[in-house]
C-alpha positions in Angstrom: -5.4 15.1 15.0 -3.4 16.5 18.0 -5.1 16.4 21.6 -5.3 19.6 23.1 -4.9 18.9 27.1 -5.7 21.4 29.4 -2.9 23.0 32.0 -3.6 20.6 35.1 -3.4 22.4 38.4 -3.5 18.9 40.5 -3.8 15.5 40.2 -7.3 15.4 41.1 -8.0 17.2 38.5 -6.2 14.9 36.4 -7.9 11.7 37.6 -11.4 12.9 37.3 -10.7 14.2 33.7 -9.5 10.5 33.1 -12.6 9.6 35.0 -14.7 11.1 32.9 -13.1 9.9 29.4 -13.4 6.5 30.7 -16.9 6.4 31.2 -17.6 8.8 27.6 -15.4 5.9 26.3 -17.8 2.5 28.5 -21.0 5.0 27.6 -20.2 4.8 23.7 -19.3 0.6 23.7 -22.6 0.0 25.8 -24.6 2.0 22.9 -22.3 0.5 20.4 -23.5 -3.0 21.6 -26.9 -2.0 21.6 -27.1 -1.7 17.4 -24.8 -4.5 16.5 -26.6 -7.0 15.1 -23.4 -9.6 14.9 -23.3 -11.7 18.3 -19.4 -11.2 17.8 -19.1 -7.3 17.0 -21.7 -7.2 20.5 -19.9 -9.4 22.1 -17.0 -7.6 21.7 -18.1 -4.1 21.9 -19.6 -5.6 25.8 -16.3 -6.7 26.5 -14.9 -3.0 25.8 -17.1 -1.7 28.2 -16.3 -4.0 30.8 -12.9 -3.0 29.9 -13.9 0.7 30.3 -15.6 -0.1 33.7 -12.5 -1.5 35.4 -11.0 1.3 34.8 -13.6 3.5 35.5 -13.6 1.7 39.3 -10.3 2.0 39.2 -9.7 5.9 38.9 -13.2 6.2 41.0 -11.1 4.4 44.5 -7.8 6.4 43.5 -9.8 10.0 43.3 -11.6 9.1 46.9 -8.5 8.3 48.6 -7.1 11.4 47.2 -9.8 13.6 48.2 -9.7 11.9 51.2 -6.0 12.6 51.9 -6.4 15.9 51.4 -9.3 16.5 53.1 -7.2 14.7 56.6 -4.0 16.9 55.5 -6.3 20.2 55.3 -8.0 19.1 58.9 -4.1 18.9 60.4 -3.0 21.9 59.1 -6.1 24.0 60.1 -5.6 22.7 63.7 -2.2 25.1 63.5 -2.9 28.7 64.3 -0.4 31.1 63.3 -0.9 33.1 66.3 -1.4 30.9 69.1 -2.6 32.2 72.6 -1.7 30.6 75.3 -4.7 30.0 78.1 -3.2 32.0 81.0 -2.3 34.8 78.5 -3.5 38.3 79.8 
């Protein structure tokens, strides 16, 4: 089966479409775990998840800091006014 992936148009869009996978992917080894009925297989399937969850922390701190990056770079360019008046300007 080929993986249809969308046309990006940044990389926050990226990480939060990896952000959500990742937790689609720790949602369905938590419920996995939950019906095995070999201590191994749930053992396992828990492990998955934690897996899942580290990388789900992961791409969580990496979206903040770049939402929060662009959030400061929008703030410094907003303070620039194409048409500046000066104060004693009449």
């Amino acid at each position: 089966m080929k993986r249809v992936i969308p046309e990006y148009t940044a990389l926050v869009d990226i990480i939060q479409d990896a952000l959500d996978k990742e937790k689609d992917a720790r949602d369905f080894y938590l419920e996995a775990a939950d019906m095995a009925q070999a201590a191994e297989v749930r053992d396992f399937l828990l492990e998955m998840a934690e897996m899942e969850k580290s990388h789900v922390d992961l791409l969580t701190r990496k979206l903040e800091m770049l939402k929060s990056d662009k959030t400061v770079m929008e703030g410094i360019l907003s303070s620039f006014e194409d048409d500046p008046r000066p104060d004693d300007a009449n």
